[in-house]
C-alpha positions in Angstrom: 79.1 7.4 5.0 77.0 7.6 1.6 77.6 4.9 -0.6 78.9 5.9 -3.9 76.4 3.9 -6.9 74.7 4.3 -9.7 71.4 2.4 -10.9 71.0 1.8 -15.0 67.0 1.2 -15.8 68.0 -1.8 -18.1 65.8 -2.8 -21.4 63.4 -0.1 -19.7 59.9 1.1 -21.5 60.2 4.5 -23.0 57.2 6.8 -21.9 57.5 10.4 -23.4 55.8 13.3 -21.8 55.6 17.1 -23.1 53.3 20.0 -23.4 52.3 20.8 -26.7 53.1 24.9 -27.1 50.6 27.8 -29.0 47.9 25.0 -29.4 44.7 27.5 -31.0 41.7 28.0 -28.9 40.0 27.1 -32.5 41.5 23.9 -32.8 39.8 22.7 -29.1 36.6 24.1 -30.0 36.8 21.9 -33.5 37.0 19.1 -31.8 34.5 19.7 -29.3 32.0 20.0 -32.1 33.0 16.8 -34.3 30.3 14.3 -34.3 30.7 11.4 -31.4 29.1 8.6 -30.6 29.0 5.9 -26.7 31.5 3.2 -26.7 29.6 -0.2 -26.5 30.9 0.0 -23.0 28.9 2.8 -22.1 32.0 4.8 -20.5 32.9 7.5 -23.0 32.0 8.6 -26.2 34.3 9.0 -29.4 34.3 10.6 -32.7 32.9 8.7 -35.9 35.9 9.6 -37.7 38.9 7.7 -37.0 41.3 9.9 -39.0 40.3 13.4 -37.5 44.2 14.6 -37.3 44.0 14.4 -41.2 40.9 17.3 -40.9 42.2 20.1 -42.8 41.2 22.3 -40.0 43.5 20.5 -37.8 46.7 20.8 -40.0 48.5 23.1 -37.4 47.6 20.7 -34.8 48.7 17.5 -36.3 52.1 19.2 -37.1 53.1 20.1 -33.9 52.2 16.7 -32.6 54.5 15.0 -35.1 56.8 17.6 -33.9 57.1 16.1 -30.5 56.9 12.0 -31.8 60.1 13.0 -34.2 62.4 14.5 -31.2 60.8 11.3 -29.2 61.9 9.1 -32.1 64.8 10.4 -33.6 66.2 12.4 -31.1 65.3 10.6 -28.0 65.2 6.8 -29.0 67.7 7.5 -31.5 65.3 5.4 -34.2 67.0 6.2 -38.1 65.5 8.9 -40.5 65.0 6.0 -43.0 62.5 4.7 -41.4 59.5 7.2 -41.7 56.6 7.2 -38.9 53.1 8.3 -39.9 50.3 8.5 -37.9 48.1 5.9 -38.8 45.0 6.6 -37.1 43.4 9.2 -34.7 40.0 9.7 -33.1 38.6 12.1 -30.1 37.5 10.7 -27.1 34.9 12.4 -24.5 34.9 11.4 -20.8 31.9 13.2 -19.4 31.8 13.0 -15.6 31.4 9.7 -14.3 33.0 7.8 -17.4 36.1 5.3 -17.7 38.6 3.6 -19.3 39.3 -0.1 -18.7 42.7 -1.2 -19.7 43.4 -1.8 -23.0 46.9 -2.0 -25.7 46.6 0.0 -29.2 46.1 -3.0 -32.2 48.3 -2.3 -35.5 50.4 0.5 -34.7 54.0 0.3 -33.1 53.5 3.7 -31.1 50.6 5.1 -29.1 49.9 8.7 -28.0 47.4 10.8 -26.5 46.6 14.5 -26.6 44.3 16.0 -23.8 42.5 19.0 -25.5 40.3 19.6 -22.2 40.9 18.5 -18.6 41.5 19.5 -15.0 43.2 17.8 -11.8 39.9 15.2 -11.4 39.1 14.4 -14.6 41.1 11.2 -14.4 44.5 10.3 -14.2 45.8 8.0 -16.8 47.5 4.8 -15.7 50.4 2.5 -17.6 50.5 -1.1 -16.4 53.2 -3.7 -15.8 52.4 -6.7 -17.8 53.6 -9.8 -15.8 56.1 -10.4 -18.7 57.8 -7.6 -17.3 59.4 -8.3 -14.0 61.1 -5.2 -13.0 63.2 -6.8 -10.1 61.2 -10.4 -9.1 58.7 -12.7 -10.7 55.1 -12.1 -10.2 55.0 -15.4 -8.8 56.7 -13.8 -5.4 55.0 -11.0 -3.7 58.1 -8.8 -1.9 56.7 -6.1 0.1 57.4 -2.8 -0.9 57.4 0.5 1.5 54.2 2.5 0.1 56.4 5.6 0.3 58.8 4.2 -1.5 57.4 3.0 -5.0 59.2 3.9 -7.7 59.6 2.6 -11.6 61.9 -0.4 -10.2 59.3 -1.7 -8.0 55.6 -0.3 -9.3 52.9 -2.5 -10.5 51.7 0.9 -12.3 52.6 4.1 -13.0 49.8 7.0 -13.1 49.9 10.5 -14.8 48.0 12.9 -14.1 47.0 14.9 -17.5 47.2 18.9 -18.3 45.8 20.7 -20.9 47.9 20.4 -24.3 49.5 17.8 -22.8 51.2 15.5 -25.0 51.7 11.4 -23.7 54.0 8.7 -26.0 54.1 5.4 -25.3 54.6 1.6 -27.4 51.4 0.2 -28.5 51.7 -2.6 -26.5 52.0 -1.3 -22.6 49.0 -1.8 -21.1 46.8 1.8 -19.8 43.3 2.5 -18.5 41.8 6.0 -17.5 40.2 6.7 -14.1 36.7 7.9 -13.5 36.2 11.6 -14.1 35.3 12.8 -11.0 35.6 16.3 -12.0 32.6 18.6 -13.3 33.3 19.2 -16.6 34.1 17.1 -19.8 37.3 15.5 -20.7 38.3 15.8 -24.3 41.8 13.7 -25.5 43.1 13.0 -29.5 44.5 9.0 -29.3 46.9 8.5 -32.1 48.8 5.9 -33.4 52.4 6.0 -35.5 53.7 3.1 -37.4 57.1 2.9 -39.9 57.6 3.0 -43.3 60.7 2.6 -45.3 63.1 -0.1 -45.7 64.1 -2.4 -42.7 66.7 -4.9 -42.6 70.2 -5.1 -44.5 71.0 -6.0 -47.9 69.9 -9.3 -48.1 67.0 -11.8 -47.7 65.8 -10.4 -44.6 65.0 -7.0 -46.4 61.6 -5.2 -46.2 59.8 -2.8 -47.9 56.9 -0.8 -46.4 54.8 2.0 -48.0 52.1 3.9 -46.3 49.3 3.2 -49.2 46.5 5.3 -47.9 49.1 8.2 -48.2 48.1 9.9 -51.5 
């Protein structure tokens, strides 16, 4: 006999998945042709602009990506209208075949996102780690078994996604992710992003804050 239960993922991290719709051929070309330099690192490239979702020719673009963070903020997380998040900062990066991404967190922003504008099954899933501050269901200092058929986000050290074209991925600045090699024949392009809030915080007293976006004209 089944038994009846249910299972609440308590204080769990929010990661938002969607496919951007009616995304222009144009736009993907664009950003193929934007100017882009190696990483120190040698395992990708990226564009010299760090603001290219503020390119005039990408204004379509841009707006159906904040599309998708507002239903992810407002609708989903249920964040308040008076607080207003902007995107900050975005820049293209380019995974030719054989490139990387070691793990890495998004500095100064509160949310994360990235858009894959070209891709296919093995140009490289992307992968969200568990920081150890995390424990899901035991300390890292004990090492439970789990059944390898059986991992799941109560038990997982990590949690891969494998990307589409116009996909859309939203995430908090501060959980961990990494790319896998491209092992597929063609280049991978992706737009990272970040969102951060503006408004006023707090209640009517002492603890009130103020934030404007200044580079906002």
């Amino acid at each position: 006999m089944a038994t009846k239960f249910n299972i609440t993922p308590l204080f769990g991290i929010p990661l938002y998945q969607s496919i951007v719709d009616d995304v222009q051929e144009s736009d993907l070309e664009y950003i193929k042709s934007l100017d882009y330099k190696r990483y120190p690192t040698n395992d990708g490239s990226t564009t010299t602009s760090k603001f290219v979702l503020d390119d005039i020719n990408l204004k379509d673009l841009k707006q159906k990506i904040l599309h998708n963070c507002n239903h992810f903020l407002y609708d989903i997380l249920g964040v308040d209208e008076s607080a207003r998040f902007e995107i900050t900062n975005s820049w293209s990066n380019l995974h030719k075949p054989g490139d990387e991404a070691g793990g890495h967190t998004h500095a100064n922003s509160m949310i994360s996102g990235v858009f894959y504008v070209q891709t296919d099954r093995d140009s490289g899933d992307i992968m969200f780690h568990k920081e150890k501050t995390n424990y899901n269901i035991f300390t890292p200092t004990i090492k439970v078994p789990f059944k390898q058929d059986n991992l799941n986000i109560y038990n997982t050290e990590g949690w891969a996604i494998k990307p589409q074209k116009s996909m859309l991925i939203l995430f908090p600045s501060t959980l961990k992710h990494s790319v896998f090699v491209n092992k597929s024949k063609i280049d991978r392009y992706s737009i990272a992003f970040n969102l951060f809030a503006f408004g006023k915080f707090g209640f009517d007293n002492v603890t009130q804050l103020g934030l404007d976006n200044t580079t906002q004209a």
